[in-house]
N, CA, C and O atoms as a MOPAC input file, in Angstrom:
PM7 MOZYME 1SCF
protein

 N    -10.95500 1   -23.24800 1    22.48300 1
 C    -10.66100 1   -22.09500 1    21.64500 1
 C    -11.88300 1   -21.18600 1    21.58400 1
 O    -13.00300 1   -21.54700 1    21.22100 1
 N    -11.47800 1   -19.76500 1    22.04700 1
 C    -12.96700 1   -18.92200 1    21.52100 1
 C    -13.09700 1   -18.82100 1    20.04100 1
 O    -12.23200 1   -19.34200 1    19.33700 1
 N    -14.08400 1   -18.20900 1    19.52200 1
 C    -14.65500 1   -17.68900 1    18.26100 1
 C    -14.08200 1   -16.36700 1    18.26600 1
 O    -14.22700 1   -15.66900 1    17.26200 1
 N    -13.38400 1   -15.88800 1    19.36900 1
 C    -12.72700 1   -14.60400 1    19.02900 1
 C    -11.47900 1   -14.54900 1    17.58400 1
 O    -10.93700 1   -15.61900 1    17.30900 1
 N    -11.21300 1   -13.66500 1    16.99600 1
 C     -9.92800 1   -13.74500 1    15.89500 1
 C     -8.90000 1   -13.11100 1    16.39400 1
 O     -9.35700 1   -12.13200 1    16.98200 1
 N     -7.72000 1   -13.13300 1    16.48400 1
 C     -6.34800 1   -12.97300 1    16.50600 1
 C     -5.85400 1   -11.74500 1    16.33700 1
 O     -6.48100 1   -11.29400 1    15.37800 1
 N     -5.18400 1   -11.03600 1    16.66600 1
 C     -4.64400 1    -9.40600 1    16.23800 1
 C     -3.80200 1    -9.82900 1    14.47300 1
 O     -2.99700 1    -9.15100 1    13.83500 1
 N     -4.11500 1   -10.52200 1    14.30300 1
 C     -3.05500 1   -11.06300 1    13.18300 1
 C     -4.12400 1   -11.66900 1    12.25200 1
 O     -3.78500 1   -11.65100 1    11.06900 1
 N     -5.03300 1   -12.06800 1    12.44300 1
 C     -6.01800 1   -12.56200 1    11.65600 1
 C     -7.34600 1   -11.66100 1    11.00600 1
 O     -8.08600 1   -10.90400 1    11.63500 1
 N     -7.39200 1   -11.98000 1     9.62400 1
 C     -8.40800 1   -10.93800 1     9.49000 1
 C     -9.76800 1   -11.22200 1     9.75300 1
 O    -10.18900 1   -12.37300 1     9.86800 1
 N    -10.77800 1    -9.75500 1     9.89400 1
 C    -12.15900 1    -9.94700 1    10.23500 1
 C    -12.58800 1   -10.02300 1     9.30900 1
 O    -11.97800 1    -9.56200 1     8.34400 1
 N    -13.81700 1   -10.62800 1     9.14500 1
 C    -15.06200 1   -11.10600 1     7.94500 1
 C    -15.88000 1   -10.61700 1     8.24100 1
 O    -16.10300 1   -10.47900 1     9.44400 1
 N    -16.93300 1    -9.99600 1     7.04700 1
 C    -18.03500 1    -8.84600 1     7.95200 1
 C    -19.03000 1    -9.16000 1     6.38000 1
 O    -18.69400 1    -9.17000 1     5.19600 1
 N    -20.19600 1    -9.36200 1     6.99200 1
 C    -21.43500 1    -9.49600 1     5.42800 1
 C    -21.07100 1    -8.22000 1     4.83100 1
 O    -20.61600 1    -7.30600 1     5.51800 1
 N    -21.26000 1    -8.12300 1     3.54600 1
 C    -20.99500 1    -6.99300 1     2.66500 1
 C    -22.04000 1    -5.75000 1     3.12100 1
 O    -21.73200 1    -4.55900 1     3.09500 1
 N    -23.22400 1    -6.24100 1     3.50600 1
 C    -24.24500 1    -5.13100 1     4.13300 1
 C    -23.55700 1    -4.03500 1     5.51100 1
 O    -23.76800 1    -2.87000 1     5.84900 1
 N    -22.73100 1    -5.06000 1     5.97900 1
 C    -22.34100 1    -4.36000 1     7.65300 1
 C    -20.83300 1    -3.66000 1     6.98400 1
 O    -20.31000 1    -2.65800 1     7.47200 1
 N    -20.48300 1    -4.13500 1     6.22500 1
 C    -19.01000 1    -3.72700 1     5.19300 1
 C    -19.03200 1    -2.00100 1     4.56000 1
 O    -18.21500 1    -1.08400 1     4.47500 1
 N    -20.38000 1    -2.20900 1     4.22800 1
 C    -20.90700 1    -0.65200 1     3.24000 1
 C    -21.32100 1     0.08300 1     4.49900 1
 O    -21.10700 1     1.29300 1     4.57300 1
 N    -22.07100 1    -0.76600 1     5.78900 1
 C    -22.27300 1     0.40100 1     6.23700 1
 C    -21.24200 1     1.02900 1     6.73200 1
 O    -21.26800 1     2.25400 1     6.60800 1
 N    -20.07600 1     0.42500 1     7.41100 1
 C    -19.11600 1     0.89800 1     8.28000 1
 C    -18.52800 1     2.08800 1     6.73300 1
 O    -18.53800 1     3.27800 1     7.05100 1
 N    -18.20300 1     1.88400 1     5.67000 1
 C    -17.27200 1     2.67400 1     5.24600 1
 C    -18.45500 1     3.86500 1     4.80100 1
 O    -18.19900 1     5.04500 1     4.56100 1
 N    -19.58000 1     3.32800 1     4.76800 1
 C    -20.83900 1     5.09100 1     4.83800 1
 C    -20.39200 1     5.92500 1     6.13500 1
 O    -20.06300 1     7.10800 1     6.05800 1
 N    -20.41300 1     5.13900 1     7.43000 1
 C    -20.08700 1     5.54200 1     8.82700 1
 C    -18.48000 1     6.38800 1     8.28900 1
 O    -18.42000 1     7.60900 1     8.42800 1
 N    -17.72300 1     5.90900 1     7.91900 1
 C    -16.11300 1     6.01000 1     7.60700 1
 C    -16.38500 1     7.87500 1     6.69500 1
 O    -15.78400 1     8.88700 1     7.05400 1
 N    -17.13500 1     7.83100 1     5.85200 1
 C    -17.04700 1     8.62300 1     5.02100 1
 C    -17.96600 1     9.93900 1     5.43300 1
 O    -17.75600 1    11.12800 1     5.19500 1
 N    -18.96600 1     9.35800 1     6.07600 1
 C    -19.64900 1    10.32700 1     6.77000 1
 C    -18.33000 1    11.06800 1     7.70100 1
 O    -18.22900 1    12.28900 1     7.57600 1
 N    -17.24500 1    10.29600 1     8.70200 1
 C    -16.79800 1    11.37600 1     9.55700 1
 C    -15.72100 1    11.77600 1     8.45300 1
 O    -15.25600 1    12.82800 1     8.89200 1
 N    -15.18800 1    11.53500 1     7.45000 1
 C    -14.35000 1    11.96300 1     6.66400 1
 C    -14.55900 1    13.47800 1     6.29900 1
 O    -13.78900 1    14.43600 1     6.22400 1
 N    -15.80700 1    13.32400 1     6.11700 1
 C    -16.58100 1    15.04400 1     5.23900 1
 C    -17.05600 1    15.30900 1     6.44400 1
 O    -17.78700 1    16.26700 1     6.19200 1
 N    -17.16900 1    15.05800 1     7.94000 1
 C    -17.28100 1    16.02700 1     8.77700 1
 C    -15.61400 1    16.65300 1     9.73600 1
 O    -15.37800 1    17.53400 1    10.56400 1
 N    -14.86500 1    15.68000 1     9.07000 1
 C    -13.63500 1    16.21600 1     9.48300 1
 C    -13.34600 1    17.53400 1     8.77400 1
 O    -13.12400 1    18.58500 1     9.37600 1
 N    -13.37400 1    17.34400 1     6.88700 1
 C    -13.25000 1    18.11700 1     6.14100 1
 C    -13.74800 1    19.77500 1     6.55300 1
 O    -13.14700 1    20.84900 1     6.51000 1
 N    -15.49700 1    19.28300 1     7.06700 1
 C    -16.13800 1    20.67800 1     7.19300 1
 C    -15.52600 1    21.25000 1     8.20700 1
 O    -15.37800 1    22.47200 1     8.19000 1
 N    -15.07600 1    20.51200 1     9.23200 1
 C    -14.79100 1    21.64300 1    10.39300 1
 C    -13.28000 1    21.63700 1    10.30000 1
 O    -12.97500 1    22.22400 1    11.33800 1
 N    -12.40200 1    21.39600 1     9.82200 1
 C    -11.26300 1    21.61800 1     9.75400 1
 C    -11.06400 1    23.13600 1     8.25900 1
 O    -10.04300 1    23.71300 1     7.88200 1
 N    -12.30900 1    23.27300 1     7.87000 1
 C    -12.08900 1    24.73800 1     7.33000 1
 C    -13.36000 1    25.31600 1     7.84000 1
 O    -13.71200 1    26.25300 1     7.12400 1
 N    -13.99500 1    25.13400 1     8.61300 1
 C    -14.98300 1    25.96600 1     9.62900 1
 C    -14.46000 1    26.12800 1    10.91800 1
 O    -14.79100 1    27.22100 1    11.37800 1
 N    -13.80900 1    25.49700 1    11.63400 1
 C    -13.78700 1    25.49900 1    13.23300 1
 C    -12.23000 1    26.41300 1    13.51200 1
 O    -12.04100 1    26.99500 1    14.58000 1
 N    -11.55900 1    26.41700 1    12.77500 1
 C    -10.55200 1    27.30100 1    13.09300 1
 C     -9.45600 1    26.06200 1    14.06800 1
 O     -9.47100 1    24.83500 1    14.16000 1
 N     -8.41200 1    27.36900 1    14.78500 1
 C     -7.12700 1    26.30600 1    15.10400 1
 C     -7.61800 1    25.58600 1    16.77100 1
 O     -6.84700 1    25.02400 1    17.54900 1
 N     -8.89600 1    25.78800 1    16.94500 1
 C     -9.32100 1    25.04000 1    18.16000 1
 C     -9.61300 1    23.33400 1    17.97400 1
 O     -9.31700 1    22.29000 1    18.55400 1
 N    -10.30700 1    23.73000 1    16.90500 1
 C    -10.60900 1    21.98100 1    16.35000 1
 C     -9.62800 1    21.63800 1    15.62000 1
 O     -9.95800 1    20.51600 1    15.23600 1
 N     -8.46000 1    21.91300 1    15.10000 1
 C     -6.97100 1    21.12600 1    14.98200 1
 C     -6.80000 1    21.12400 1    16.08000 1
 O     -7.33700 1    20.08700 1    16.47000 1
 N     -6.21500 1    21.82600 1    17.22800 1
 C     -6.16800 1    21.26700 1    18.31800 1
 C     -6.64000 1    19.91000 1    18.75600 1
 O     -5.98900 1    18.89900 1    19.01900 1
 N     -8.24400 1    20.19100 1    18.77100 1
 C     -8.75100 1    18.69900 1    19.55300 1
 C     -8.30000 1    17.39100 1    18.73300 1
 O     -7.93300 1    16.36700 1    19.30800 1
 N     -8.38000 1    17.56100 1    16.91100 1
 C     -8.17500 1    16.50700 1    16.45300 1
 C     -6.94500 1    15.82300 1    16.57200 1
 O     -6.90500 1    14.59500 1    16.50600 1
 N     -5.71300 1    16.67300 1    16.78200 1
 C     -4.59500 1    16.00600 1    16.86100 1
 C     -4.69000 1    15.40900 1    17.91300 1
 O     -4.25900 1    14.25900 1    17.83200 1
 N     -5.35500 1    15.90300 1    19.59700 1
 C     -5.09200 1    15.18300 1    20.98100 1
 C     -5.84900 1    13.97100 1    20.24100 1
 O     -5.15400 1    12.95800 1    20.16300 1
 N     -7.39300 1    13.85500 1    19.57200 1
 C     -7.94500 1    12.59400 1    18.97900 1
 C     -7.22400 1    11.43100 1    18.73600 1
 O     -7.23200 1    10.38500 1    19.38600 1
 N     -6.38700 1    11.81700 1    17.39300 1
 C     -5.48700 1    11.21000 1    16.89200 1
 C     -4.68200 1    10.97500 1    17.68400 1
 O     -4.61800 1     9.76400 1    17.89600 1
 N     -3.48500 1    11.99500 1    18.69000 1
 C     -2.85200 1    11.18200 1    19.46500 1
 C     -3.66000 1    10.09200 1    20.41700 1
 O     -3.26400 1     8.95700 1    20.15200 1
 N     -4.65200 1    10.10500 1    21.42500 1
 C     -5.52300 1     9.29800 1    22.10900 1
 C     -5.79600 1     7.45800 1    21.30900 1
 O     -6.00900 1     6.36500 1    21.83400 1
 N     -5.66300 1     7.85900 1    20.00900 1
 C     -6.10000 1     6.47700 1    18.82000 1
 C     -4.78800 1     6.01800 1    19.13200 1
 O     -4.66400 1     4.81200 1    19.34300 1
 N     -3.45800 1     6.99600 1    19.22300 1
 C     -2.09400 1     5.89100 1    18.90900 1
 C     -1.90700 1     6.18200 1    17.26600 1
 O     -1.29300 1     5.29900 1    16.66700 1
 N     -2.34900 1     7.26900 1    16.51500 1
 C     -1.92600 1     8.04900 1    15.88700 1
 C     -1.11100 1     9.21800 1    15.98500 1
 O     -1.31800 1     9.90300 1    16.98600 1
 N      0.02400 1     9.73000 1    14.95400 1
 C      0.53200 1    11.11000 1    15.11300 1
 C      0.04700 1    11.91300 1    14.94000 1
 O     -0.92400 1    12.08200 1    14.20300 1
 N      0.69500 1    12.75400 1    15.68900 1
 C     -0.25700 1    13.97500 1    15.63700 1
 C      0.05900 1    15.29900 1    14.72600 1
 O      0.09300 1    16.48100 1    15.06800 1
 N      0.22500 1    14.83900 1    13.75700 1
 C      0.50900 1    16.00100 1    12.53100 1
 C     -0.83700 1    16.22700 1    12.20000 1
 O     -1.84300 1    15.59700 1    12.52500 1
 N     -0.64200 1    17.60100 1    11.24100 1
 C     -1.74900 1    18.14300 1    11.03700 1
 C     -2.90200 1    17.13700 1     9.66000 1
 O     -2.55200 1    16.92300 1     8.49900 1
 N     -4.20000 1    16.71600 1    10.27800 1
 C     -4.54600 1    15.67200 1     9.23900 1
 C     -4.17800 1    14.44600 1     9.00000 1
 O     -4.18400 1    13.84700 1     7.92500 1
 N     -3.67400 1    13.88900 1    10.61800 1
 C     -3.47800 1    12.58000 1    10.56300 1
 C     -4.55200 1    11.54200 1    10.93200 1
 O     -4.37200 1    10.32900 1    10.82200 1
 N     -5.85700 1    12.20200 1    11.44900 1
 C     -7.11800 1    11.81000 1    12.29000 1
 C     -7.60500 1    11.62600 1    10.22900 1
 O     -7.70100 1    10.55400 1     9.63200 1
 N     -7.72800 1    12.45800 1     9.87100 1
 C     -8.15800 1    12.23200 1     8.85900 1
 C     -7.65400 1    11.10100 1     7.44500 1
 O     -8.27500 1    10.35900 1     6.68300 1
 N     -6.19100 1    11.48100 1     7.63400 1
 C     -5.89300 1    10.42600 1     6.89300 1
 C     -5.69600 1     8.83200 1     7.34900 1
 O     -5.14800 1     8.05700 1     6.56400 1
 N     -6.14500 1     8.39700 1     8.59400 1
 C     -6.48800 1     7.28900 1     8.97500 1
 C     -8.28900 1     7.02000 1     8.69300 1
 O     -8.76700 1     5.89400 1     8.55600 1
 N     -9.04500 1     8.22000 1     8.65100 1
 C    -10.14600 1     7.46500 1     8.46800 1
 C    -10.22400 1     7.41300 1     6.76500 1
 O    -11.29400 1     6.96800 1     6.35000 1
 N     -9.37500 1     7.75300 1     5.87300 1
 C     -9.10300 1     7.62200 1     4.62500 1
 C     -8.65600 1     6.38900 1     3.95500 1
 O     -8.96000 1     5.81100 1     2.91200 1
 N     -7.93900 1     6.21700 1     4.78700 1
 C     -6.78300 1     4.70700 1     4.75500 1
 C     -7.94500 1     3.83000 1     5.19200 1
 O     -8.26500 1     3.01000 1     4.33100 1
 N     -8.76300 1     3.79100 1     6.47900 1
 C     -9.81000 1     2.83800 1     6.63200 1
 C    -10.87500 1     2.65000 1     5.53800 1
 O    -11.28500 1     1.53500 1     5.21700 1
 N    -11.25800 1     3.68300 1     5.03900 1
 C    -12.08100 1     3.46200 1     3.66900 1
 C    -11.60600 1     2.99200 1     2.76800 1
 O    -12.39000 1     2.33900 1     2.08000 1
 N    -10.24300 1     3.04500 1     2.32000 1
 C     -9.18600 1     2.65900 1     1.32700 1
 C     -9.33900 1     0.76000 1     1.70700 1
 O     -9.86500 1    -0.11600 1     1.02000 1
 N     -9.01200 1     0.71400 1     2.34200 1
 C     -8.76800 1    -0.75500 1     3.28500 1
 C    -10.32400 1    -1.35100 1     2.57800 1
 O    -10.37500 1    -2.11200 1     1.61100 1
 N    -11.45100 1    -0.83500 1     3.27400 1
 C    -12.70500 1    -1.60800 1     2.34900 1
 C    -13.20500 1    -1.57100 1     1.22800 1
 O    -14.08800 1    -2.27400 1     0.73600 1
 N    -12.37900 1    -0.37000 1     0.63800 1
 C    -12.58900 1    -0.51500 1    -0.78900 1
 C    -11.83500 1    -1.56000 1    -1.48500 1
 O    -12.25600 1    -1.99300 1    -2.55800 1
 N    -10.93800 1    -1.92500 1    -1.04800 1
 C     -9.96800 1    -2.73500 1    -1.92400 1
 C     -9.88800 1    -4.41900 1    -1.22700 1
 O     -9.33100 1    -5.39100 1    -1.73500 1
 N    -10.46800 1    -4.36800 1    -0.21700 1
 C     -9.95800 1    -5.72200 1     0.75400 1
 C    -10.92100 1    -6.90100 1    -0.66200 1
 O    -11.81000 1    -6.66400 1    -1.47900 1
 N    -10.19700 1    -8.01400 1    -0.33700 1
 C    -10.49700 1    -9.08400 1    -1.02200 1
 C    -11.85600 1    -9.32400 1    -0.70400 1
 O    -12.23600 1    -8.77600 1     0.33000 1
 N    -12.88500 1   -10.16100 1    -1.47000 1
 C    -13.84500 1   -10.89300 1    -0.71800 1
 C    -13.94300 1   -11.81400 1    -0.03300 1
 O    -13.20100 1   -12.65700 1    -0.53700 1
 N    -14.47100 1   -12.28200 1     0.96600 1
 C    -14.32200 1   -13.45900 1     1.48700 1
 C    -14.04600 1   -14.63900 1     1.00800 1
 O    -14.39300 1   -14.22400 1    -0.09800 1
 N    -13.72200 1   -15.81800 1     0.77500 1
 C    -13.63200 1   -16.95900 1     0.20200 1
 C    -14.02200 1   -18.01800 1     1.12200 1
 O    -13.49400 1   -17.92700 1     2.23000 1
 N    -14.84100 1   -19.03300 1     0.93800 1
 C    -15.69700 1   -20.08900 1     1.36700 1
 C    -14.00700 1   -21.05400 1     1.56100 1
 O    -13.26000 1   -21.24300 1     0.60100 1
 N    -13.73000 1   -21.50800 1     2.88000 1
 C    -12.55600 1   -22.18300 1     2.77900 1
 C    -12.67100 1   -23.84800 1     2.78000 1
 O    -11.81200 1   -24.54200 1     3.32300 1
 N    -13.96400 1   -24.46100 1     2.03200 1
 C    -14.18900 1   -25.23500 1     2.29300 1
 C    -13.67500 1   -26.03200 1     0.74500 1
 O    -13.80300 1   -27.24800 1     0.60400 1

């Protein structure tokens, strides 16, 4: 058996690597924000091909509301539990 986990199984991550990913998460959140009222209808453009490319839809602000939902996800996920 590898140490790999399962598409079905969840990942465990130290709380340090946890905060950083949803700093990483929130950082592109507010750079989606800025250029989606700075960049005009060129950068909706690119974000939807983005979003479609992820295997997201491509409505307007769907790139964004997945990296929303991913922050949502570590704000709320359980803590680990010692299964011993």
């Amino acid at each position: 058996m590898t140490g790999l986990r399962q598409p079905d199984q969840d990942a465990i991550l130290p709380a340090a690597d946890a905060a950083r990913m949803r700093q990483v998460l929130v950082t592109c959140s507010q750079l989606l924000s800025w250029a989606e009222a700075n960049c005009g209808p060129q950068f909706a453009a690119a974000a939807q091909d983005a979003a479609e490319a992820a295997g997201f839809s491509r409505a307007p602000g769907a790139l964004a509301y997945e990296v929303n939902l991913a922050i949502g996800t570590l704000d709320f996920a359980d803590a680990a539990r010692n299964a011993r």
